[in-house]
C-alpha positions as CSV (number, residue, x, y, z in Angstrom):
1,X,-13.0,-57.1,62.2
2,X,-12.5,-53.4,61.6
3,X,-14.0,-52.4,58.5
4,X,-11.8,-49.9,55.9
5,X,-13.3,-46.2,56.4
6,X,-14.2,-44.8,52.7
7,X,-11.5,-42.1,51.5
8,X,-12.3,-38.7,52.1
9,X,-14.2,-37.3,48.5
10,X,-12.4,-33.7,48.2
11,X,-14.8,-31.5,46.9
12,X,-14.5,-29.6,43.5
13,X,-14.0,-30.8,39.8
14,X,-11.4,-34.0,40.3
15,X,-7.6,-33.2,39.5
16,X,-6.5,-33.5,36.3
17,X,-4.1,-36.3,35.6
18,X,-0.3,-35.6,34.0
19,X,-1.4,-36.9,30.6
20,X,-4.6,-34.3,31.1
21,X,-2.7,-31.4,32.0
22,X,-0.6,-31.9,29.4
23,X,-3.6,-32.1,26.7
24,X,-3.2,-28.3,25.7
25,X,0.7,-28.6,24.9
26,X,0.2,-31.8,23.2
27,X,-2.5,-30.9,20.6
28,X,-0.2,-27.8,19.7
29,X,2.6,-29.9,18.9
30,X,0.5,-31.8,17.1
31,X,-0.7,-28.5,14.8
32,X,2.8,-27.2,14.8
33,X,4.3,-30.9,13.2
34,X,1.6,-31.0,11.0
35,X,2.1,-27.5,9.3
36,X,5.8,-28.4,9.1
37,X,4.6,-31.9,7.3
38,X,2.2,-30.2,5.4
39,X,3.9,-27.9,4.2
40,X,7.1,-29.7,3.2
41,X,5.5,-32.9,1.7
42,X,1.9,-31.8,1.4
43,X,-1.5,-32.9,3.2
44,X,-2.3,-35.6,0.7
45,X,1.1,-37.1,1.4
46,X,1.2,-36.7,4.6
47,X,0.2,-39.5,7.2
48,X,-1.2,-38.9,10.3
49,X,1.2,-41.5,11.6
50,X,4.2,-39.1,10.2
51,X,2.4,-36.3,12.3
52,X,2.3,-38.2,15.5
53,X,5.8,-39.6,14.8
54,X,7.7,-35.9,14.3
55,X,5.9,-35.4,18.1
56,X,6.7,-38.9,19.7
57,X,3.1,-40.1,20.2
58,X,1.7,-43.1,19.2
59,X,0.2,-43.6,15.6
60,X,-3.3,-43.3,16.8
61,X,-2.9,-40.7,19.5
62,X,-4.0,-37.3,16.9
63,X,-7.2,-38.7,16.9
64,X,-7.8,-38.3,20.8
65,X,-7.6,-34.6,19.6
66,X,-9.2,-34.6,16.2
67,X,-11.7,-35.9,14.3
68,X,-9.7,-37.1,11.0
69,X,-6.7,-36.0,9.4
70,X,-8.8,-33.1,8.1
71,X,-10.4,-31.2,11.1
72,X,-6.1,-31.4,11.8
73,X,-5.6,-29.6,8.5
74,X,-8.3,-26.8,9.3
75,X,-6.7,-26.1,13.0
76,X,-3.3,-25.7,11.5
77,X,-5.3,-23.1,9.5
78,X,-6.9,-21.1,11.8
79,X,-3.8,-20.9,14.4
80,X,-2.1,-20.0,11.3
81,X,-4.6,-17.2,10.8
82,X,-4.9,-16.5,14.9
83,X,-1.1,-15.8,14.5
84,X,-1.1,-13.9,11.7
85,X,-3.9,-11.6,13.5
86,X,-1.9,-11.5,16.3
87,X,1.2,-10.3,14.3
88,X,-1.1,-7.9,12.5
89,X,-2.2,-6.5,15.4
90,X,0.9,-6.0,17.5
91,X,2.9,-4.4,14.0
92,X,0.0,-1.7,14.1
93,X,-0.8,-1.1,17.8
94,X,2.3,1.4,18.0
95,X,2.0,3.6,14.5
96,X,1.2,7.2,15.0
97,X,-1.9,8.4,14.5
98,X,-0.7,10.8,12.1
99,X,1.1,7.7,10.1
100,X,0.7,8.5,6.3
101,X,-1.9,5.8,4.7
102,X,1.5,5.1,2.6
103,X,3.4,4.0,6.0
104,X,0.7,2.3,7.1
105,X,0.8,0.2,4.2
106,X,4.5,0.0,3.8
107,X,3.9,-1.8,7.9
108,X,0.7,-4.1,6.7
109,X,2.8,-5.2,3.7
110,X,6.1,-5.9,6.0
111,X,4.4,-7.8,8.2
112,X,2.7,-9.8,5.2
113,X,5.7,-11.2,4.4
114,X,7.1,-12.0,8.1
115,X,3.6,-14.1,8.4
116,X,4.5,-15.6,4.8
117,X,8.5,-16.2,4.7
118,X,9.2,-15.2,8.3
119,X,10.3,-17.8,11.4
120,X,7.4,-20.1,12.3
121,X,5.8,-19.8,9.0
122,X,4.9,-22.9,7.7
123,X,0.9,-22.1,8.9
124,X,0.1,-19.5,5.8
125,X,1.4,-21.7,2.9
126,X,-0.7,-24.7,4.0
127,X,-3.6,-22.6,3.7
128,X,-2.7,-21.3,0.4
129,X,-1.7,-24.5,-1.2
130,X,-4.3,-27.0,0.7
131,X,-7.6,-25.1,0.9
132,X,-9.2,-27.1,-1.8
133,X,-8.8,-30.5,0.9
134,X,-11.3,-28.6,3.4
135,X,-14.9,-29.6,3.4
136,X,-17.1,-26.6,2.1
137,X,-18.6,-25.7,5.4
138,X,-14.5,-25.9,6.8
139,X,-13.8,-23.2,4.0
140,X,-16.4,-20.8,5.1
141,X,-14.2,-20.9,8.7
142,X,-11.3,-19.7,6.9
143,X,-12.8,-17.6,4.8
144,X,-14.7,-15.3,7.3
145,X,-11.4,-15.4,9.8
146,X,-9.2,-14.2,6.9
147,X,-11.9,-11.5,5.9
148,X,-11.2,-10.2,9.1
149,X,-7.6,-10.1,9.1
150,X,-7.8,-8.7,5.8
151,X,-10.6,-5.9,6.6
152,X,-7.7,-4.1,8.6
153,X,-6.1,-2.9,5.4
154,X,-9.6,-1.9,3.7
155,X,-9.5,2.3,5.6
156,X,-5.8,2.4,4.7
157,X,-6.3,1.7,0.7
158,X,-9.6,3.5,0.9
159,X,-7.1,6.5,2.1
160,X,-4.7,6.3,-0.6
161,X,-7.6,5.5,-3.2
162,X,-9.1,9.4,-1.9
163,X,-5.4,10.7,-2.3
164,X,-4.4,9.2,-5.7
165,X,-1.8,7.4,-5.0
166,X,-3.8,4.0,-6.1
167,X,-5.9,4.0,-8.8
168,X,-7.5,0.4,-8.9
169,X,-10.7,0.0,-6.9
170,X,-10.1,-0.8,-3.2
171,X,-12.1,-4.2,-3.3
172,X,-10.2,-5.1,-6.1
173,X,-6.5,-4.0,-4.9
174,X,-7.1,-5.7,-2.2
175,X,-7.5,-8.6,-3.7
176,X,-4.9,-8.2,-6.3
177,X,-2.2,-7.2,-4.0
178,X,-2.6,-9.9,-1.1
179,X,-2.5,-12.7,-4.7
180,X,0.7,-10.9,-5.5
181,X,2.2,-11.0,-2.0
182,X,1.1,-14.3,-1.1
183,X,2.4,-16.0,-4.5
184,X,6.1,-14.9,-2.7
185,X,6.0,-18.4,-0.9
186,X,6.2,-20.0,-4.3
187,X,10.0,-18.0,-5.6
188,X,11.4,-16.2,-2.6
189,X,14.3,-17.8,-1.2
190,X,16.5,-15.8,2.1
191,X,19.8,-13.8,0.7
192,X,22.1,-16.9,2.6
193,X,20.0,-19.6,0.2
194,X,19.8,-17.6,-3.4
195,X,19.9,-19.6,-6.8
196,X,20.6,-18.1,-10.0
197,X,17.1,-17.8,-10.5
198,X,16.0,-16.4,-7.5
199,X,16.6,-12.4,-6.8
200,X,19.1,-11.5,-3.7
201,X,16.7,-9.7,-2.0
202,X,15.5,-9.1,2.4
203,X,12.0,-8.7,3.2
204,X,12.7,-4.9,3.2
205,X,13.5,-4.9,-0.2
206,X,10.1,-7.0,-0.6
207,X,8.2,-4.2,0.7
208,X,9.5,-1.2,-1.0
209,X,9.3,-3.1,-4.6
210,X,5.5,-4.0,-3.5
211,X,5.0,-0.5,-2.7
212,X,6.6,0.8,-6.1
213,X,4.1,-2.0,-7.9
214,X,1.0,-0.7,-5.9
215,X,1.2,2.6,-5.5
216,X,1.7,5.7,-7.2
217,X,4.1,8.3,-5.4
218,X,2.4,10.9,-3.7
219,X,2.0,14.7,-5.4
């Protein structure tokens, strides 16, 4: 009797299966659902089950690509922060060089509220409402990513601090105006959903009230 040759062994890492191939798409839907969960229902309320559902996976499938429920809650953090940078960077990459500090600011602000109330942002209000559910040591992530994305605005209010046209400290406008920009997610509604308590107002009209708040005009 003949015996069976051995298949050939092909050399190299093995192929990847469908399912693995598919691993990087799958755990960004999984971030994506869960910042639209989180953010509508909130994190405490939400089940991981809920997540998986919104996806069509199975209840226990999140868990092939996290930890727990939280190390979910601190990715949908940082890709909201790794978009937000991304924004950031791509609204400044074609100013002028010449750009008045007050321009530059008028763009940092504007793009402030796209990453707050713009499409695809359900990322930045989980951060803002759910940070006290992270673990300490998931917090100092955060923080030193968004200390980053903010350190981009620290030349341009050190510029208008030298010119006059803002008169708090820079450390502390910086602070002051991203808690007064960031609180929009809790009031602004778009002009097509306004209620008698909320102003009609675009993101344009954010930007040039936040500008009137900050800043003094220039002499």
């Amino acid at each position: 009797m003949t015996e069976l040759a051995e298949p050939k062994r092909t050399r190299g890492r093995p192929r990847k299966t469908e399912g693995e191939r598919d691993d990087g798409n799958r755990r960004q839907a999984l971030i994506s659902a869960a910042a639209q969960l989180f953010h509508r229902k909130g994190y405490d309320a939400t089940s991981t089950r809920e997540i998986a559902a919104l996806v069509g996976m199975q209840p226990g499938s999140p868990f092939y690509h996290f930890g727990n429920k939280q190390d979910l809650l601190l990715a949908v953090m940082v890709e909201g922060m790794k978009q937000a940078s991304q924004r950031q960077t791509t609204a400044c990459a074609g100013l002028p060089d010449d750009l008045p500090p007050r321009e530059q600011l008028r763009t940092l602000i504007r793009n402030q509220f796209d990453v707050l109330l713009g499409p695809n942002s359900d990322f930045i209000p989980v951060m803002l409402y759910e940070w006290r559910s992270l673990s300490a040591e998931q917090r100092q992530t955060i923080t030193q990513i968004k200390d980053d994305y903010e350190a981009a605005w620290t030349p341009v209010l050190q510029a208008l601090h030298a010119s006059g046209q803002l008169q708090a400290p820079v450390q502390l406008a910086r602070l002051m105006i991203f808690g007064a920009l960031n609180w929009a997610v809790q009031w602004y509604q778009p002009p097509n959903q306004i209620t008698k308590n909320s102003p009609r107002a675009s993101l344009d009209d954010l930007t040039d009230a936040a500008l009137a708040l900050f800043l003094r005009e220039p002499k």
